[in-house]
N, C-alpha and C positions, 0 to 999 in steps of 0.2 A: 191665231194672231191676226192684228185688222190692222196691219201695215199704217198705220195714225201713228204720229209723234204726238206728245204730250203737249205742244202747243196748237195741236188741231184739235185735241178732245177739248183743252181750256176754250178753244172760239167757237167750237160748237155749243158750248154751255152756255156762253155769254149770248151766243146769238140768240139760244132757248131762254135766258131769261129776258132778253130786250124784246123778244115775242109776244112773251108771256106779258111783260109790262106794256108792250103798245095796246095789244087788246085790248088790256085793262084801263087805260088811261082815257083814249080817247077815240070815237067811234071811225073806224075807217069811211073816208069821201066816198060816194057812188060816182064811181070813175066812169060809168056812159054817160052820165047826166053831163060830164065835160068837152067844153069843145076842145077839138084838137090845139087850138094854140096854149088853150090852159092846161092842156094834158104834158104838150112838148115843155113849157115852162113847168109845170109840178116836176117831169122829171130830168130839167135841165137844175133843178134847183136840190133836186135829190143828188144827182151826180155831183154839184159842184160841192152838195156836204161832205158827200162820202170821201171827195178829195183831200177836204178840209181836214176828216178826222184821219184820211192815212197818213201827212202830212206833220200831223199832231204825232202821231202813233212813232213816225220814225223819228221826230225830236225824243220821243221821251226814250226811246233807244237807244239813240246815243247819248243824251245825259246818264243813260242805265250805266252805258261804257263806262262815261265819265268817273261817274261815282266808284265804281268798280277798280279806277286807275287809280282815282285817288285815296282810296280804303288800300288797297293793296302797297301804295306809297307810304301811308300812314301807318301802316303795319313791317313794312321794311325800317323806316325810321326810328318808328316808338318800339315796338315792341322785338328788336331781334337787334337793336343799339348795342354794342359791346360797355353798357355802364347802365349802372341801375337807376331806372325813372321812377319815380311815385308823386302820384295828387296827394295831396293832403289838406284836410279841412279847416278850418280857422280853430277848432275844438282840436286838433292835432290826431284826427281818423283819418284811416289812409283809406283813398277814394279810390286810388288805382294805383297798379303796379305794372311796370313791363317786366319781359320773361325773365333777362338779367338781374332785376330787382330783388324777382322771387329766390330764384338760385341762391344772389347772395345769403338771401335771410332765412336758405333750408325749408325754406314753405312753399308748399304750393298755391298756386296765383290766385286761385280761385277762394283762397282761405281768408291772403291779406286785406279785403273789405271790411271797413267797421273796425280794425283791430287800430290801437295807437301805435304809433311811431315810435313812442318815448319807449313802449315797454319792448324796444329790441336796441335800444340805447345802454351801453355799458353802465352800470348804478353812480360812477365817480365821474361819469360824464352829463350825467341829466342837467347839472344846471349851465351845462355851455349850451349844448339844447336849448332847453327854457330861454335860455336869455338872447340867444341867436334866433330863435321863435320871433320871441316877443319884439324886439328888433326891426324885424323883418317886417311884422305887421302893424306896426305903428309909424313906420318910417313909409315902408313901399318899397324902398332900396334892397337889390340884393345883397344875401350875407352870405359869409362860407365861413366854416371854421372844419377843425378837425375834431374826429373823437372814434369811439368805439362803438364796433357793434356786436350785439349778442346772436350769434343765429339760434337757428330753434335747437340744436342739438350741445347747447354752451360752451363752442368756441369762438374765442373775440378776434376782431380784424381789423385795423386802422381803418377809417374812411372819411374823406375829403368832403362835407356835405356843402353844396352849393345849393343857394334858394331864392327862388323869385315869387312875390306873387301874382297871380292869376286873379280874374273873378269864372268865375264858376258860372258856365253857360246856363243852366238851368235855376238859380235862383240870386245872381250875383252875388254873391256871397265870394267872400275874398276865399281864394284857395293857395296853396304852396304850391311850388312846384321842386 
């Protein structure tokens, strides 16, 4: 064992390749040819980089934190919610689901991408569906109504569906929520 943590082996690697590319790039100065004032500036000027990028290195640290508080926020909220969330697409595919969601509808989470919404809609409820849909994305206003849902194993269950829409970060395209 060689007593290294795994972010020693990563900085020694990067140093190996920042080696490897300074070589490469551009010819090292013949540092006797320099007088001492230019020597103590060349390496007043290296110290005050090096500062620069440790500086750099613990901002992105702690945005690392950041993000990390806020993913783990967003996963206490969305995903562990005591009520079922889903994206759904202007086409009526469901984009995403939280864990509650799944539950409801007997499926596992990983399955409800790409699948419609409509086809876990009770048959004598699709057009409050449809028409609370369509509603929704022609107006902008949220809707709610009530209806049935199918789970995967064909028992139905009341459910309250409330809807906003969203536009959809990656191509704004109007999304439900």
């Amino acid at each position: 064992m060689t007593g290294k943590n795994p972010s020693q082996n990563k900085g020694e690697g990067l140093r190996q390749l920042a080696e490897g590319k300074a070589l490469s790039d551009i010819p090292a100065p013949d540092l006797e040819a320099l007088s001492p004032e230019a020597a103590q500036q060349l390496f007043h000027e290296l110290r005050v980089h090096q500062i620069e990028l440790e500086m750099q290195n613990e901002e992105l640290r702690r945005t690392h934190v950041e993000l990390e508080t806020s993913r783990e926020r967003y996963f206490n909220l969305y995903d562990l919610a005591p009520v079922g969330y889903f994206t759904v697409s202007e086409k009526g595919l469901i984009l995403e689901a939280n864990l509650t969601g799944a539950t409801l509808l007997g499926m596992p989470r990983n399955q409800l991408p790409k699948q419609p919404l409509s086809s876990f809609i009770f048959s004598d409820d699709q057009d409050v569906f449809y028409h609370n849909r369509r509603k929704l994305l022609e107006t902008g206003e949220s809707q709610a109504c009530e209806l049935r849902i199918v789970r995967r194993d064909g028992t139905l269950f009341w459910a309250r569906l409330e809807a906003t829409v969203v536009q959809d970060g990656e191509n704004e395209a109007p999304a439900c929520r």
